[in-house]
VMD Tcl script that draws the C-alpha trace (Angstrom):
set ca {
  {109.96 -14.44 -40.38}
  {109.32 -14.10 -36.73}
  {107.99 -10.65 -37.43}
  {105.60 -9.52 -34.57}
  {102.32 -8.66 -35.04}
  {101.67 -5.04 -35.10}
  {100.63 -3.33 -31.78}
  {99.95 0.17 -33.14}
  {101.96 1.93 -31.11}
  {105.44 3.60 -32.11}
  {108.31 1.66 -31.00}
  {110.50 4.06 -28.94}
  {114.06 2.76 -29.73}
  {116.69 5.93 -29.24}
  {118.64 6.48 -31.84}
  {117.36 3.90 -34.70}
  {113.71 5.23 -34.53}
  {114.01 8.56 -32.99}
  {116.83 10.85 -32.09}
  {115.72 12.15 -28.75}
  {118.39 15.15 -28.50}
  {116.66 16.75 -31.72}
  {113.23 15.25 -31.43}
  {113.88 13.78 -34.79}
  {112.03 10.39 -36.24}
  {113.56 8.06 -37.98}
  {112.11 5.99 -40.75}
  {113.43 2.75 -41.85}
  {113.67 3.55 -45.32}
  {114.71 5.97 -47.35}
  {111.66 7.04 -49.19}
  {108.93 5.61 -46.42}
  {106.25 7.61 -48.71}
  {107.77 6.96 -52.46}
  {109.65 3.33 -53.11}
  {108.78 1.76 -50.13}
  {105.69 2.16 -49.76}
  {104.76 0.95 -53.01}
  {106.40 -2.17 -52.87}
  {103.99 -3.28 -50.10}
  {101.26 -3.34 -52.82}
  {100.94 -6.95 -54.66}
  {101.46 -5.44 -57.98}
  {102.86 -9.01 -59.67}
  {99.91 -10.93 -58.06}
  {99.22 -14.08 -60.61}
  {95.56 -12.89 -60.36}
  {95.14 -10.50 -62.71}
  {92.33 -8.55 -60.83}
  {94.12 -8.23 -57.90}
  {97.08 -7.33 -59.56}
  {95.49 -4.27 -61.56}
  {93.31 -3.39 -58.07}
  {97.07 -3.40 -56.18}
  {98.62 -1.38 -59.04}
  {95.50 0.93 -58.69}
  {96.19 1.83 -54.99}
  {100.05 2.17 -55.39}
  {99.80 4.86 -57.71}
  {97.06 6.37 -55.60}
  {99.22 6.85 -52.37}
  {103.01 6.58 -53.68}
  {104.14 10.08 -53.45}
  {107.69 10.00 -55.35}
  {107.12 13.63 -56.23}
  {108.12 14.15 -52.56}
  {111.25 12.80 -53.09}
  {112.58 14.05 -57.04}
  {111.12 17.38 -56.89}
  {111.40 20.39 -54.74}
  {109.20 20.65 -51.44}
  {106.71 23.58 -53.18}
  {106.55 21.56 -55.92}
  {106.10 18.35 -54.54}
  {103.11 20.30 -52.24}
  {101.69 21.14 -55.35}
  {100.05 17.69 -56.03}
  {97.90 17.39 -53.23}
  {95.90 14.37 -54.24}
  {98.83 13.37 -52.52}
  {99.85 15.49 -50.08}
  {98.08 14.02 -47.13}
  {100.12 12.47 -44.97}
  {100.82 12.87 -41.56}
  {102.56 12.16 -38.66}
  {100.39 12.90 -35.13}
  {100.77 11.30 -32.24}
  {101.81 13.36 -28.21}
  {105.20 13.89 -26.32}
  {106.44 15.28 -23.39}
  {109.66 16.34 -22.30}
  {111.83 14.32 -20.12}
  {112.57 16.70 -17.76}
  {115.12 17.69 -15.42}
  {117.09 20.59 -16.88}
  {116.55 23.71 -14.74}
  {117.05 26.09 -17.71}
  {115.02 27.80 -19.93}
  {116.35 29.90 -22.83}
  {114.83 33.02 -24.38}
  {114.23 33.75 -27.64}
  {115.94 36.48 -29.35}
  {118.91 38.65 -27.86}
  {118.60 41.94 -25.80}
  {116.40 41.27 -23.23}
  {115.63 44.38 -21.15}
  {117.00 44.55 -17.64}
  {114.40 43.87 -14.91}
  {111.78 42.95 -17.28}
  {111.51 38.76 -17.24}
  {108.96 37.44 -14.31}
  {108.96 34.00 -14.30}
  {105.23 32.46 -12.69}
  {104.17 28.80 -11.53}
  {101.12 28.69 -12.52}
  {98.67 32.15 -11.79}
  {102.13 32.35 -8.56}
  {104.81 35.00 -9.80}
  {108.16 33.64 -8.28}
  {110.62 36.36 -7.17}
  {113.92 37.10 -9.09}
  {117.38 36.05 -6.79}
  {115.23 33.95 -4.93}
  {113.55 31.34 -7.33}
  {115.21 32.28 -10.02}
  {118.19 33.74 -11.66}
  {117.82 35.58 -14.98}
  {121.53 35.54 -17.38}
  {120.57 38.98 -19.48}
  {123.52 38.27 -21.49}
  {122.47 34.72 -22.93}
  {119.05 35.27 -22.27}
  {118.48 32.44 -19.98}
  {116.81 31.72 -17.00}
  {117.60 29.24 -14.64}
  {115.52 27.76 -11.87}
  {116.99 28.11 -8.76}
  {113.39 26.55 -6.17}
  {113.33 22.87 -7.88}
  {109.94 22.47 -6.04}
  {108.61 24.09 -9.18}
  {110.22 22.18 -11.24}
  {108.49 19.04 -10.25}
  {105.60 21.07 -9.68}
  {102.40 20.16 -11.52}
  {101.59 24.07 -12.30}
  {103.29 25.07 -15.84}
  {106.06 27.45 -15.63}
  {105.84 30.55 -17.55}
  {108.32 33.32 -18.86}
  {107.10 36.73 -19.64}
  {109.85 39.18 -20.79}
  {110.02 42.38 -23.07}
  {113.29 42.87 -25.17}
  {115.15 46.05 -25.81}
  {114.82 47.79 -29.57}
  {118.06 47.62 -31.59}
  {117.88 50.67 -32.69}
  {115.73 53.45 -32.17}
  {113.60 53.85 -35.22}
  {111.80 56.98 -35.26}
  {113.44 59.77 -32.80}
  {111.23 62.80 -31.56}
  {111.76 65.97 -30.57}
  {108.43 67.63 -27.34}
  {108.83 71.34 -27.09}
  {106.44 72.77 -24.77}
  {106.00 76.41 -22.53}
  {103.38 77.51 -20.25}
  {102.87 80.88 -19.20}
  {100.21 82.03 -16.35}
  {98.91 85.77 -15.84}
  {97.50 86.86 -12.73}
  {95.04 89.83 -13.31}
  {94.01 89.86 -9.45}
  {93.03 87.24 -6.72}
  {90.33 86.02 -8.58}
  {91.22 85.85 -12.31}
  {94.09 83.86 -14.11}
  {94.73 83.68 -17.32}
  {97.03 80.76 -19.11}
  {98.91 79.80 -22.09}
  {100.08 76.62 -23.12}
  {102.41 76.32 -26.65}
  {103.83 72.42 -27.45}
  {105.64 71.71 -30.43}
  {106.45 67.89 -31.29}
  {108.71 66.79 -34.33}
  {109.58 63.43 -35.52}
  {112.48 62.71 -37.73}
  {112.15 60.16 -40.41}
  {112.73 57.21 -39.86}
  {116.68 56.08 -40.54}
  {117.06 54.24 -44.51}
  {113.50 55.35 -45.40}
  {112.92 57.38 -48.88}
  {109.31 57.04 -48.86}
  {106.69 57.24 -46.80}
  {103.25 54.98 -46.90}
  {100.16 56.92 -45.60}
  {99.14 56.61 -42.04}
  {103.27 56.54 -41.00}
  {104.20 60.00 -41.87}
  {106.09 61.97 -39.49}
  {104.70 64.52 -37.21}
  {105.14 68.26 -37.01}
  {102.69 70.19 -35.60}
  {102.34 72.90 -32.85}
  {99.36 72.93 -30.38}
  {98.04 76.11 -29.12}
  {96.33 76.76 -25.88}
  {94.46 79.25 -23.65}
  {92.41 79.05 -20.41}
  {91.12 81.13 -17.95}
  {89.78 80.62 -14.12}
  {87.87 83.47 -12.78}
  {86.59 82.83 -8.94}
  {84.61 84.71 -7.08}
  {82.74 85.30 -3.35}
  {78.74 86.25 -3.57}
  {77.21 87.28 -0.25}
  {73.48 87.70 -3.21}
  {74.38 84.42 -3.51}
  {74.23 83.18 0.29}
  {71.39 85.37 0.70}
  {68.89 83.54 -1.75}
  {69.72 80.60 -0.53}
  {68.61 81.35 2.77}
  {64.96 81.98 1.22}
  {64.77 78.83 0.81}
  {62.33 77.12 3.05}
  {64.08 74.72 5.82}
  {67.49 76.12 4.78}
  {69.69 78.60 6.82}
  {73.51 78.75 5.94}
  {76.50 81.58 7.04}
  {79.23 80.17 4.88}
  {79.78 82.81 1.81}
  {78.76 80.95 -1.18}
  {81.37 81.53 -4.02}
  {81.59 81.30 -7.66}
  {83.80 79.73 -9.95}
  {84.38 79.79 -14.14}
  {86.72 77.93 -15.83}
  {87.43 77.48 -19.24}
  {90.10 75.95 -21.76}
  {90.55 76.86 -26.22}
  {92.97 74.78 -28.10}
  {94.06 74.55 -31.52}
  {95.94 72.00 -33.54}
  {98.78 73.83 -36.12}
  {99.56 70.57 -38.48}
  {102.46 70.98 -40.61}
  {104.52 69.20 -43.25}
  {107.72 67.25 -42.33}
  {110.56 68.06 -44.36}
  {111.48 64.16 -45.52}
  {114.50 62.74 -47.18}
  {113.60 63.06 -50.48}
  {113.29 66.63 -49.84}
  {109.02 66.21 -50.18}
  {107.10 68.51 -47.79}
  {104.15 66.26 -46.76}
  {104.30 63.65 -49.72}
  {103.15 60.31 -48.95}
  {102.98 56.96 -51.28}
  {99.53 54.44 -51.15}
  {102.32 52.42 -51.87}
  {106.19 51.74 -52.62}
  {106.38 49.22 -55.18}
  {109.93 49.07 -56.22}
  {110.01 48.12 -52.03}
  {107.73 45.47 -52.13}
  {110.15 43.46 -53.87}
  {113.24 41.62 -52.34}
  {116.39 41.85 -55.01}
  {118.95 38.84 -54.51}
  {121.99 40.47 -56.40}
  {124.44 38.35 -58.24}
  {126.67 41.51 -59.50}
  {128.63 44.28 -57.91}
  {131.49 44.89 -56.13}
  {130.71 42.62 -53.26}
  {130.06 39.51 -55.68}
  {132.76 40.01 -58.15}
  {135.26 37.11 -55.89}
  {131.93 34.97 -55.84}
  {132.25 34.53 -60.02}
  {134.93 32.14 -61.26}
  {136.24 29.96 -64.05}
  {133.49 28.36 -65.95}
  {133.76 24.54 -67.36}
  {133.46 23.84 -70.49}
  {129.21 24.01 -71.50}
  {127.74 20.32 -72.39}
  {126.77 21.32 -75.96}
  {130.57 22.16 -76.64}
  {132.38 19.64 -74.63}
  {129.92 16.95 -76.26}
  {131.76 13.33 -76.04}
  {135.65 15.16 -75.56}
  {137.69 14.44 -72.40}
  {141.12 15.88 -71.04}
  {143.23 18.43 -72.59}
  {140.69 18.43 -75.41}
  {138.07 19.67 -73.59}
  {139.76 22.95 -73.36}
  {140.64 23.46 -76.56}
  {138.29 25.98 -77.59}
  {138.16 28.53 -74.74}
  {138.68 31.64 -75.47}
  {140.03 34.51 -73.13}
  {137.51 36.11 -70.90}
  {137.71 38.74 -68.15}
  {135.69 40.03 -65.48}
  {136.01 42.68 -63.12}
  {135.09 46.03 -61.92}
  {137.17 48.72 -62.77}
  {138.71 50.62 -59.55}
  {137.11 54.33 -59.16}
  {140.38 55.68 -58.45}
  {140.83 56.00 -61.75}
  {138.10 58.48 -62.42}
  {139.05 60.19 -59.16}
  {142.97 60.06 -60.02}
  {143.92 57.91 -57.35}
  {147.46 56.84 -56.45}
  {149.11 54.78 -59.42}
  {146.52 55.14 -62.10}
  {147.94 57.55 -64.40}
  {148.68 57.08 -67.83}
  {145.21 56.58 -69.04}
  {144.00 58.29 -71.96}
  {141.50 60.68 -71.71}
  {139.53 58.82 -74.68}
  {139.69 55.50 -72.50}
  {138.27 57.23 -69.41}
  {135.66 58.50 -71.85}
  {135.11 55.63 -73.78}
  {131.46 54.05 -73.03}
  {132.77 50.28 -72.63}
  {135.44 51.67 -69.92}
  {134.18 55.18 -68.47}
  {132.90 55.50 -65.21}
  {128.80 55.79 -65.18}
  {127.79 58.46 -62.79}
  {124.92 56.56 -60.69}
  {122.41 59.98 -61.42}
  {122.57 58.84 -65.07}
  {121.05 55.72 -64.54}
  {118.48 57.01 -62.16}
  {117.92 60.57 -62.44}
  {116.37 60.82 -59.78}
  {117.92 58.64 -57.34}
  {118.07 59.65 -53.76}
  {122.28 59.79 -53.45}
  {122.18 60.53 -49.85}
  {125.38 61.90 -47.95}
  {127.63 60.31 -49.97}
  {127.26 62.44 -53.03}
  {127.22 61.29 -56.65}
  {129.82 58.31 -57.17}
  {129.88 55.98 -59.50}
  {127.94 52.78 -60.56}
  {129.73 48.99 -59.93}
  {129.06 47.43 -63.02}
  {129.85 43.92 -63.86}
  {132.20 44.38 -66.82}
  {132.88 41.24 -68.81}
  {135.75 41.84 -71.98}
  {136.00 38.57 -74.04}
  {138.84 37.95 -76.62}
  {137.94 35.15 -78.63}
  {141.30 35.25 -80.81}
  {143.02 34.37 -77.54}
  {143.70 31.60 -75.57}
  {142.21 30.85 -72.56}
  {143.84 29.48 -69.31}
  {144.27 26.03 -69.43}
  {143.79 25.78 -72.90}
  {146.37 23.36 -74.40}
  {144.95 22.95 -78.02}
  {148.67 21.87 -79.99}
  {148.03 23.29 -83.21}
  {146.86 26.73 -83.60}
  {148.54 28.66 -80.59}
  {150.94 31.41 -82.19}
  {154.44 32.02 -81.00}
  {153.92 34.53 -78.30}
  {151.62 31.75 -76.48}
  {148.63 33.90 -76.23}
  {146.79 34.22 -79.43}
  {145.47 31.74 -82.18}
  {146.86 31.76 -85.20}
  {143.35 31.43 -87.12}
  {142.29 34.78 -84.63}
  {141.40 36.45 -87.54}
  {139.11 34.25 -89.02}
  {135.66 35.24 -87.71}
  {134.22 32.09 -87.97}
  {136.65 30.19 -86.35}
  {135.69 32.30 -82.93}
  {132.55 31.41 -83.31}
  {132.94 27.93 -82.59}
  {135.06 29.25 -79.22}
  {133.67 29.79 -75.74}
  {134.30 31.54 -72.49}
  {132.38 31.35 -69.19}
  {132.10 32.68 -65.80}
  {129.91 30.99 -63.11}
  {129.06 31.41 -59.08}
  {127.04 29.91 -56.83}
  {123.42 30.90 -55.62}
  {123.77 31.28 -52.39}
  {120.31 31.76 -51.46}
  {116.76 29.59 -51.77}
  {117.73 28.02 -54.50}
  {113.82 26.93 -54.90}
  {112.65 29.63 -56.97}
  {108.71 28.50 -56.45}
  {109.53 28.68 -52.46}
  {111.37 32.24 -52.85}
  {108.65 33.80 -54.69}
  {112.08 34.56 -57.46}
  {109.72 35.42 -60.23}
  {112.53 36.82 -62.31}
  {115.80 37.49 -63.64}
  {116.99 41.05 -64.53}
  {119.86 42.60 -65.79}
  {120.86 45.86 -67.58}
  {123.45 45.02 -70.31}
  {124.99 47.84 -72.28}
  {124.65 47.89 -76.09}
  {127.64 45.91 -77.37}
  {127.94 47.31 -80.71}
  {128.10 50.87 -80.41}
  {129.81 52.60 -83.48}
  {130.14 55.89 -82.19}
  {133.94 57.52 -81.91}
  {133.21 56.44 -77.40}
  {132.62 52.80 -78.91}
  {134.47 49.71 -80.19}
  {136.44 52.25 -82.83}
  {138.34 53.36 -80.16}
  {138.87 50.30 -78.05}
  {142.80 49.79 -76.84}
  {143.42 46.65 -75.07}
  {147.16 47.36 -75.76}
  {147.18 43.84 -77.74}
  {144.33 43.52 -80.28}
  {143.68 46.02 -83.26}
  {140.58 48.10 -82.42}
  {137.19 46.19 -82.70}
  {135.45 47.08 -86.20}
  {131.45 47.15 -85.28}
  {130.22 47.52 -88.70}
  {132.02 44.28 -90.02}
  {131.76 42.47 -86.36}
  {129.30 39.61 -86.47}
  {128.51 39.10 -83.14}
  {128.20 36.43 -80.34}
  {125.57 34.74 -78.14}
  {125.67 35.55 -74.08}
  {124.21 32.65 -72.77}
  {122.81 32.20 -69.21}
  {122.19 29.05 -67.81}
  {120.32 28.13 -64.14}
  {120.17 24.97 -62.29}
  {122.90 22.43 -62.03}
  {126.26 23.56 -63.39}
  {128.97 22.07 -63.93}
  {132.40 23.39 -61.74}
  {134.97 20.70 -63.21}
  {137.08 23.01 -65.00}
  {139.44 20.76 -65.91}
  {138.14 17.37 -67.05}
  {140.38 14.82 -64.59}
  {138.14 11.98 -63.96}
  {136.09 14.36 -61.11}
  {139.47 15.02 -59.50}
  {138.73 18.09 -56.66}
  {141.83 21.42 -58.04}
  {141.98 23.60 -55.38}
  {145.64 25.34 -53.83}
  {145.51 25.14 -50.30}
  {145.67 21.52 -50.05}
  {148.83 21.55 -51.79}
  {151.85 20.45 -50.13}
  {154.41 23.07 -48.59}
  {157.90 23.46 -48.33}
  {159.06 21.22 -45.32}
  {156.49 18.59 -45.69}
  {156.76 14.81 -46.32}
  {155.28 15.33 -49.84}
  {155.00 11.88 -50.09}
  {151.34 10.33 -50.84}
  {150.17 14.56 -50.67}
  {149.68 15.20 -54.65}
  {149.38 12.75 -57.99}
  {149.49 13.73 -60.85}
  {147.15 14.46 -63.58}
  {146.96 15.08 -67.25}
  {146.49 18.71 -66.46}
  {149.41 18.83 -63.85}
  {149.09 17.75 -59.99}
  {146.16 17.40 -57.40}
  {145.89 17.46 -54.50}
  {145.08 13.91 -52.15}
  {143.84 16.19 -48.96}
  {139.97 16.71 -48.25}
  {138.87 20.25 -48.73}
  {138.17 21.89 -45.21}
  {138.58 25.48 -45.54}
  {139.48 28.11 -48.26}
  {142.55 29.44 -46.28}
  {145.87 28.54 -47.47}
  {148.68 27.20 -44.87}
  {149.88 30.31 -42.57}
  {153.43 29.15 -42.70}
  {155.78 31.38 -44.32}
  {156.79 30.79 -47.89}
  {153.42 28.14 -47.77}
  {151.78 30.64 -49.91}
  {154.11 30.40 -52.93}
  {153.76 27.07 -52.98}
  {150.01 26.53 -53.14}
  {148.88 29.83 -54.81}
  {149.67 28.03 -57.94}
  {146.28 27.73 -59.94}
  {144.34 24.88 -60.63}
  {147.03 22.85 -62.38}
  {149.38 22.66 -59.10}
  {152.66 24.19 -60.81}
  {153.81 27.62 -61.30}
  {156.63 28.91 -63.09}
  {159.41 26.87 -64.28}
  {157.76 23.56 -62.68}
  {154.85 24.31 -65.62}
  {157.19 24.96 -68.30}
  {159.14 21.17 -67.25}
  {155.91 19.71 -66.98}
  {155.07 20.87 -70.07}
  {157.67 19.50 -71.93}
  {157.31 16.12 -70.60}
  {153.35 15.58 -70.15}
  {152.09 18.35 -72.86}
  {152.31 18.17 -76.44}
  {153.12 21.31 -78.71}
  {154.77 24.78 -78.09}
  {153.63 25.23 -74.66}
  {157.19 24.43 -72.64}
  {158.58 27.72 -74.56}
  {156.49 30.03 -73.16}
  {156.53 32.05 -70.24}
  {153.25 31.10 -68.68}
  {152.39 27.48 -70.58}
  {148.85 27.36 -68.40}
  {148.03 30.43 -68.91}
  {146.99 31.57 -65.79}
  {149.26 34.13 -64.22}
  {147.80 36.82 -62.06}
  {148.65 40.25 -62.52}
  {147.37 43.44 -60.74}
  {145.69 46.16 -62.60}
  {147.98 48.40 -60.64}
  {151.22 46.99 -61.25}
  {153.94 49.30 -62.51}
  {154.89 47.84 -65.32}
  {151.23 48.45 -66.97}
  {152.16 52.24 -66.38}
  {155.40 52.07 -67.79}
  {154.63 49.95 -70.85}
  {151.25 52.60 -71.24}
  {148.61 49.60 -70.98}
  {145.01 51.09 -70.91}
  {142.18 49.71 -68.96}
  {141.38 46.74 -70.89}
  {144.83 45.24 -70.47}
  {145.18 45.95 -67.18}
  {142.26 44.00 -66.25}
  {142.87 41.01 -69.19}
  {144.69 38.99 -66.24}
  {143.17 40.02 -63.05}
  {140.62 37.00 -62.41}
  {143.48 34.77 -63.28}
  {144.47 31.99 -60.01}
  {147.99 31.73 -60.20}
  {149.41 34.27 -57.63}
  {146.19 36.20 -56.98}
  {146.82 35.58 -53.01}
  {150.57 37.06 -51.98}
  {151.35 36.34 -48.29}
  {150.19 39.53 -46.39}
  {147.65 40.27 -48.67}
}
mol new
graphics top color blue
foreach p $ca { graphics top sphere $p radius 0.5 }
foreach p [lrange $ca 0 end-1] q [lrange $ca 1 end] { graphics top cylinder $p $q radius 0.2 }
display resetview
């Protein structure tokens, strides 16, 4: 084939086998170590010894594992994990820059040096502070054969330990020849900022340190005298003489820490040693959103089908205004704020003995999920069992009907995502008994819509959690991408923008960016939901494209937006559970100037 013989040596061809920008190599293939490499065995050799030998050594040194599994995993098998790539580089030179690493490099601290020769600052160099870079300004170093070196110390972000040096000295001349002194120093460190506990051998100081000297000097004419007895030695001087001596003592005390423990100190802090990745709170609770339908329900069913069994879920975290009796939130019952499923959860009851700091007791953010199994879910277009007000099912009653229905929340994991490379060991959560019968359980649950839960005849669900690779397609189109912002506006050639689906309209524009068009009256036209209409446009739709009831009601998907706060939840008396029933919902979550 022409091929040439091989030389050895790595054939330096910018960018098809290296990138030189990055330092990157390129291999021809795409699995150099897996596919490839075993194909230049001769496993179909007609000789059947040479064939088994070949087949031998291919699955000796094919490492597919580094390819289908994760990278710790893949390290894991290190009969074949021995590769590697060696071979020497040098730079190309001519840039006359040399960045730091890091930010906050201290003022006057950087000294550059050419070889064992320090250069001088302004002169041979110039040192940016700001973006930590140094440029060259003498090139004869740059072409220099000594190695240029950077040595620089950076300034601490914050200060992590402040102290506090008290100190006095007092002096007490008795006469010309005696002095007494007293020396009292006091140093106190305050604990460090964030830290509750304190390992041994870090603990912060308090202690006092107590001193005392005296110098007593004197002239002795005896002295001079029997010195001059001394054979071969005659002196006049006046011989003198001089006592000095210095007591001190070390006062250690207890610091006062945050914990309010005088002198406590921990071999060590467990619960610290460990590195939580939360998927909950008030933080996280946009991060959750409409689950698809799970693979043992949807099974072999496609389009509006697949949606026929979800059920009515919400999730949320209820406001703490209305424990506090913020703005807007009357009209709650005082067995609703003291109900266990909707009261507020003081976070000392949890943790008794929780350090709450400065900002006093509060309130825990839990992740409340309410699911309503007798009604529909958005999106749910089943023909033949919605009842007349368009929310419930008309078999709602029938408990085992809901069993057979779902509802789902899911979110991405936005960290490591290899849980062997993480060190994730775990997954823990603190769920609250479901079926509490008490008078402050399901008996006196008011969603302003449902009769109050019975827990002695209620059989029950399954919470199900599932890791790895979930499904997002919400609304089985063929792997069609629903989201609002790419949605076409008032003003715009619509034309080739949108087609249409058997759920409604999608969108033909590649997803850039979450934020919806900032031209005014844009919003109202994209914050429509995942089926692309709102309003009227999903009732016509529905008549045309949808079959049963749905045209006749007032929200046909099923997925209007309403604020737990809005007024007519106080006028109509809706408790907490209502309020929140259509908070997570898409259509008209996102006003303009919100």
């Amino acid at each position: 084939n022409n091929d040439r013989n091989a030389d050895g040596n790595f054939d330096y061809f910018p960018g098809i086998t290296i990138d030189p920008e990055l330092g990157k190599i390129i291999f021809p293939s795409v699995q150099p170590f897996g596919s490839y490499l075993r194909a230049q065995f001769d496993t179909t050799n007609t000789n059947p010894t040479i064939a088994a030998a070949e087949q031998l050594l291919a699955r000796k040194y094919g490492y597919q594992a580094l390819y289908n599994q994760t990278q710790s995993d893949a390290q894991q098998q290190q009969t074949k994990d021995k590769f590697y790539l060696r071979g020497r580089f040098q730079g190309a030179g001519g840039t006359d820059e040399i960045s730091l690493p890091g930010i906050g490099v201290a003022q006057g601290s950087v000294k550059v040096y050419s070889g064992s020769t320090l250069l001088t600052e302004g002169v041979d160099y110039q040192v940016f502070y700001d973006q930590a870079k140094v440029k060259i300004l003498n090139t004869a170093y740059l072409s220099a054969a000594n190695e240029l070196r950077v040595a620089f110390e950076k300034n601490a972000l914050v200060q992590v330990q402040p102290r506090k040096l008290l100190g006095a000295r007092f002096d007490y001349a008795v006469n010309k020849d005696a002095l007494f002194g007293f020396t009292a120093m006091h140093i106190i460190e305050n604990q460090a900022p964030g830290i509750n506990r304190v390992n041994i051998g870090d603990e912060p100081a308090n202690n006092t340190m107590l001193g005392a000297d005296l110098s007593f000097r004197r002239d002795s004419r005896v002295l001079t005298k029997l010195v001059d007895m001394l054979p071969i030695v005659s002196t006049k001087e006046i011989s003198t003489v001089a006592f000095t001596g210095e007591v001190a003592k070390l006062i250690a005390g207890q610091a006062q820490l945050g914990r309010g423990e005088n002198g406590v100190s921990y071999v060590d802090d467990f619960e610290n040693a460990r590195t939580p990745y939360t998927l909950s709170g008030l933080a996280s609770i946009p991060a959750w959103r409409l689950a698809a339908t799970p693979a043992p329900i949807l099974g072999n069913t496609t389009g509006l089908a697949s949606n026929f069994k979800r059920g009515k879920l919400a999730w949320y975290t209820i406001d703490q205004s209305y424990y506090t009796g913020g703005n807007g939130t009357n009209g709650i019952r005082a067995d609703v704020l003291s109900n266990h499923y909707t009261r507020g959860i003081p976070r000392n009851e949890v943790f008794p003995y929780k350090d709450l700091g400065a900002t006093g007791n509060g309130y825990e953010y839990t992740f409340d999920l309410a699911y309503y199994p007798g009604e529909r879910g958005p999106y749910n277009f089943s023909p033949n069992n919605i009842s007349p007000d368009g929310r419930h099912f008309t078999d709602a009653a029938s408990p085992f009907a809901n069993q057979g229905r779902f509802a789902g929340v899911s979110r991405a994991i936005t960290f490591d995502t290899d849980f062997d490379n993480a060190n994730v060991e775990y997954l823990e959560f603190w769920l609250m008994d479901p079926f509490i019968k008490s008078t402050q359980g399901h008996s006196q649950l008011d969603d302003s819509q449902n009769p109050a839960i019975d827990a002695s005849t209620n059989p029950g669900g399954q919470l199900i959690l599932n890791l790895g690779n979930v499904s997002e397609d919400v609304l089985k189109d063929n792997n069609q991408h629903e989201f609002e912002n790419g949605l076409p506006v008032p003003g715009q050639d619509t034309t080739g923008l949108s087609r249409p689906t058997i759920w409604g309209r999608v969108t033909n524009e590649q997803f850039l960016t979450d934020a919806f068009n900032a031209t005014a009256g844009a919003r109202a036209s994209q914050d429509v939901g995942l089926d692309g209409f709102s309003g009227a446009d999903e009732q016509a739709f529905a008549a045309a494209r949808i079959p049963g009831p749905f045209s006749t009601f007032p929200d046909p998907s099923g997925d209007d937006f309403r604020h737990h706060l809005d007024p007519a939840y106080s006028t109509n008396n809706t408790q907490l559970l209502g309020r929140y029933k259509d908070y997570d919902n898409y259509e008209g979550n996102s006003p303009e100037n919100s």
